[in-house]
N, C-alpha and C positions, 0 to 999 in steps of 0.2 A: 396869153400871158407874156409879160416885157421879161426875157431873160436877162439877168445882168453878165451872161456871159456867153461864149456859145462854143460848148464842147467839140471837140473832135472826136469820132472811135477810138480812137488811140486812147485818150484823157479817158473816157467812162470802161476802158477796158482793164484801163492800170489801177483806178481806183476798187474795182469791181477785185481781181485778181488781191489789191493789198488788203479790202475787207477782209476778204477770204484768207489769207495769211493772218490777219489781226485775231480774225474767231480761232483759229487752231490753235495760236499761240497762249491766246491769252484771256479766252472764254469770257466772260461776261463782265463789263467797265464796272465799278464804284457806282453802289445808288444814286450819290449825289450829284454822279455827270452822265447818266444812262436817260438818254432823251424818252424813253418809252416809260420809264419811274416816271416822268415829268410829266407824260402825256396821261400815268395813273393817279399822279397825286389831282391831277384837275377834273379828272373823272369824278373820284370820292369827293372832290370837294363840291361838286355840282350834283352829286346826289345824297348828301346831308340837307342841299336847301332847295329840296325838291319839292314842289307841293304837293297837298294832298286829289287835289284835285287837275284836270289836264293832265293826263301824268305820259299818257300817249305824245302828246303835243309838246310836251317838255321832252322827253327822251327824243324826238329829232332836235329840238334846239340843244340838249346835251350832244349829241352827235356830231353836229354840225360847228358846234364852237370848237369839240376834240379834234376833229379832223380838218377845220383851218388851223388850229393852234400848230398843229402837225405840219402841217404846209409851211407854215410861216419857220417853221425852227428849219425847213430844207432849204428854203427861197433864202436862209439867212447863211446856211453853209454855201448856196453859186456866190452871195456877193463877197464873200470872203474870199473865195474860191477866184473873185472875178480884180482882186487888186494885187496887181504886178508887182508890189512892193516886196511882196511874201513869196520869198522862193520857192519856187513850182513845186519842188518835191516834199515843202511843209504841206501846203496846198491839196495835195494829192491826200496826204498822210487824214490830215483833216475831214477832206471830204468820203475816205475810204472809210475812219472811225466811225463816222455818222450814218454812211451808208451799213457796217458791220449791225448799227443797232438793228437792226429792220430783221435779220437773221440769225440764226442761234444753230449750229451744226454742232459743233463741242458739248452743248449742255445738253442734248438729246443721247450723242452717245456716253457722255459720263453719265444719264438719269439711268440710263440701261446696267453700265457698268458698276453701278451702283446697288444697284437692288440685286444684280447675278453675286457679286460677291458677299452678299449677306446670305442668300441663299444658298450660296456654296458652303459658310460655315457655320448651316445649319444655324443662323440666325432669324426664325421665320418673324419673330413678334419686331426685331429691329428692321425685316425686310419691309413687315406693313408700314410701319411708322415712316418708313422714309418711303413710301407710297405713296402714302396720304400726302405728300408735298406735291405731286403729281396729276392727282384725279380725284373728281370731286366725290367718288364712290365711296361708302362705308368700307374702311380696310381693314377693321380691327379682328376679324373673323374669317379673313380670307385664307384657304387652303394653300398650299404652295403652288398650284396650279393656275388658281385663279390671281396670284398673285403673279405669276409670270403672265399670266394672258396680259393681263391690267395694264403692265409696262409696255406689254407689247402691245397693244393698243396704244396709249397714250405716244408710243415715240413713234410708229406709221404714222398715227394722224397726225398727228405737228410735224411730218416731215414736208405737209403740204400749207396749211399756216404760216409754217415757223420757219421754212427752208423755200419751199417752190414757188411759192405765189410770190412774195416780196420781190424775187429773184426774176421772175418774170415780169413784173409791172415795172423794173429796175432797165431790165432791156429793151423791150417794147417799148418804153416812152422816151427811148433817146436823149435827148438834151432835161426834157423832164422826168426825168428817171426817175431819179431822186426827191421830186417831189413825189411820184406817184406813190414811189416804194413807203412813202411817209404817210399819204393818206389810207395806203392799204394796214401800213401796221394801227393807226389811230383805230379805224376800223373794227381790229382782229382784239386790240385792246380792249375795244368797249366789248367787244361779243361776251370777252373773258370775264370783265367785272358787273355787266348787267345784263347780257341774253340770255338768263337764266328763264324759266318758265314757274316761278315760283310765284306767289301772291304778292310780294313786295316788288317784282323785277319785272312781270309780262309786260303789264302797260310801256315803263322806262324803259325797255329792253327791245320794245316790238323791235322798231328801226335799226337797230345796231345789229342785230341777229337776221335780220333779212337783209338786209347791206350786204353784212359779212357772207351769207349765202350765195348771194349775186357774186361777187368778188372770188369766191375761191370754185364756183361752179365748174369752170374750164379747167383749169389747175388740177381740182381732184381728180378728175379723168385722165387728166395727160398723165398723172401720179401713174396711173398703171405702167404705160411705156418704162416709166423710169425706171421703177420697181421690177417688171420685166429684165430688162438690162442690166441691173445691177445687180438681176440674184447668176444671172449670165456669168459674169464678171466674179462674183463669190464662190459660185458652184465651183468655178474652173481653176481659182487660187485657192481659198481657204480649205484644209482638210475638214472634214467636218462628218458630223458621226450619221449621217444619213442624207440620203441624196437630195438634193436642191431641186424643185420642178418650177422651171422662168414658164413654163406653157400652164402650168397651174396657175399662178400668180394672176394671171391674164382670164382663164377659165372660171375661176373664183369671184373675180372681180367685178366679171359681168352676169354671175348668178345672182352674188349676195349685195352687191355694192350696194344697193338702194333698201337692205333691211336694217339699217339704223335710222334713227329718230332724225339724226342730222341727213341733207340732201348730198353732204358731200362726202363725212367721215368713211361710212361704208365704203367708200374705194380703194383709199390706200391700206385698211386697216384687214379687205379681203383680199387684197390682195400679196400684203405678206402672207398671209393664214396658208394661201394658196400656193405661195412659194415652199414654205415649209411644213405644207400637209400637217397643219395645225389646226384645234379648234378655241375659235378666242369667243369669248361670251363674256357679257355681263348682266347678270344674273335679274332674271325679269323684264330684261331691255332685249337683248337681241342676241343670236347665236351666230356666228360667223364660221361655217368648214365645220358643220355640225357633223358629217359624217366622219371626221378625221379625230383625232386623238389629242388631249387636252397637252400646252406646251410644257415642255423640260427648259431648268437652267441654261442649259445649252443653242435651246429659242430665241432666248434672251441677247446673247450674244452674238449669233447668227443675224437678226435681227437689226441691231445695232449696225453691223458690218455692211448689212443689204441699205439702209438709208444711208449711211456714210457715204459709199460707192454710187449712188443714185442721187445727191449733193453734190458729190464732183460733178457726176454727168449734168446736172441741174446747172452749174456755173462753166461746163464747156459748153455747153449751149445758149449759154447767155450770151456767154463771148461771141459764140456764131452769128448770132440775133443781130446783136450792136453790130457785129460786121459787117453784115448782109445790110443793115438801115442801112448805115454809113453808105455804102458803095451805091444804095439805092437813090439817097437824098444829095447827095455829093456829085454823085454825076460820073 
């Protein structure tokens, strides 16, 4: 591919680093300029005029047009990104926005922070309701228990989707980062609106959901490390009402990691369980640190803190990544 521009490390380290100030700041852009809305409104629209038949065959041609669509909105931030006229540091500002889309660190720990303080004031039927915006589980009967698993489920796992993979496909590919980090989230988009195994989605869904398995394969592993490190990093600062085990995290992860239905989710999601000598289950699907103790409020929050800290690490090692390319292609 003809880049219309050609990054230095420095350029993909500054934009990388202002993403990451953009998410903390200011969490998730307006529907109507949020590239990944744009990449779902085309989704739904390609699966209203889906036919009835071929529906296998048609789900890689939906795939395939989402995930050039993707491309092309990245290929259109280098050439912006590629005219002199436009001072550098709008330049920057631009190409960090669009790169910001690809991840989401803030809205994982507000999902957390979110459900622990309804749960704190003993608000359980408004903790499910604002659940269900989360996971596609029946929540309206969930215990206070299962409803803290649930969360904590849902925010390990997209700490590998939603944070690490983008973040990795962002460094690794160097001058095409940005594309990549783009085909990955088209990707993660379609798993979300049609890798469902349901009778209306298996067929449309095969390719998106096998894509996306391919795609975050490495990533969920490496999630351990991170997680590892960062309950390291939490134990040793955050007071917290029982002890932290980074050597469980890791112990857990390569017990249970492969007893979910998904190839990857099971990693990170045993691997908090295992930091925090918790038992996360969803109920008829799979048990995760079965022999540990169902989580408290307090999980919740713990929780949150351990991906937060495992996101930083996530984008100091991104930064290394791009450095290390750099100094390797550069000479």
């Amino acid at each position: 591919m003809i880049l219309p521009v050609q990054f230095v490390p420095e350029d993909l380290i500054i934009i990388l680093l202002l993403a990451y100030v953009i998410d903390l700041a200011f969490n998730e852009p307006p529907f109507a300029v949020h590239p990944v809305v744009w990449m779902g409104n085309l989704i739904s629209g390609l699966k209203k005029i889906a036919p009835s038949n071929y529906r296998r065959v048609y789900g890689i041609f939906l795939a395939l047009v989402t995930i050039t669509f993707a491309a092309s909105i990245a290929y259109a931030v280098l050439l912006v990104f590629s005219i002199e006229a436009i001072p550098r540091i709008i330049r920057l500002v631009i190409a960090a926005y669009f790169l910001k889309a690809t991840f989401s660190i803030r809205c994982l720990f507000e999902a957390a922070r979110e459900i622990k303080s309804k749960l704190e004031a003993d608000k359980l039927d408004e903790a499910r309701q604002g659940l269900s915006m989360y996971v596609s589980r029946n929540t309206s009967k969930l215990d206070e228990s299962h409803v803290s698993s649930a969360i904590i489920e849902t925010v390990s796992e997209n700490y590998v989707d939603g944070i690490l993979t983008p973040l990795l496909f962002y460094a690794c590919f160097g001058p095409l980062g940005l594309i990549a980090a783009y085909i990955f989230k088209a990707t993660s988009t379609l798993d979300s609106m049609v890798g469902y195994k349901d009778e209306r989605h298996l067929q449309i869904g095969w390719f998106s959901a096998r894509l996306d398995d391919v795609l975050n394969w490495i990533p969920a592993r490496l999630s351990v490390i991170y997680i590892f490190l960062a309950s390291v990093v939490v134990s040793a600062s955050l007071k917290t009402y029982k002890k932290i085990s980074p050597a469980g995290a890791v112990q857990l992860a390569l017990r249970d990691g492969m007893k979910t239905p998904s190839p990857n989710s099971g990693f990170p999601m045993s691997s908090v369980a295992g930091a925090l000598m918790i038992r996360l289950e969803k109920p008829g699907t799979y048990v995760l640190g079965e022999e540990y103790v169902y989580p408290v409020r307090e999980d919740v929050r713990l929780t949150a803190w351990i991906v937060m800290v495992a996101s930083f690490i996530a984008i100091i090692t991104s930064v290394l990544i791009i450095y290390g390319i750099g100094l390797l292609t550069l000479g």
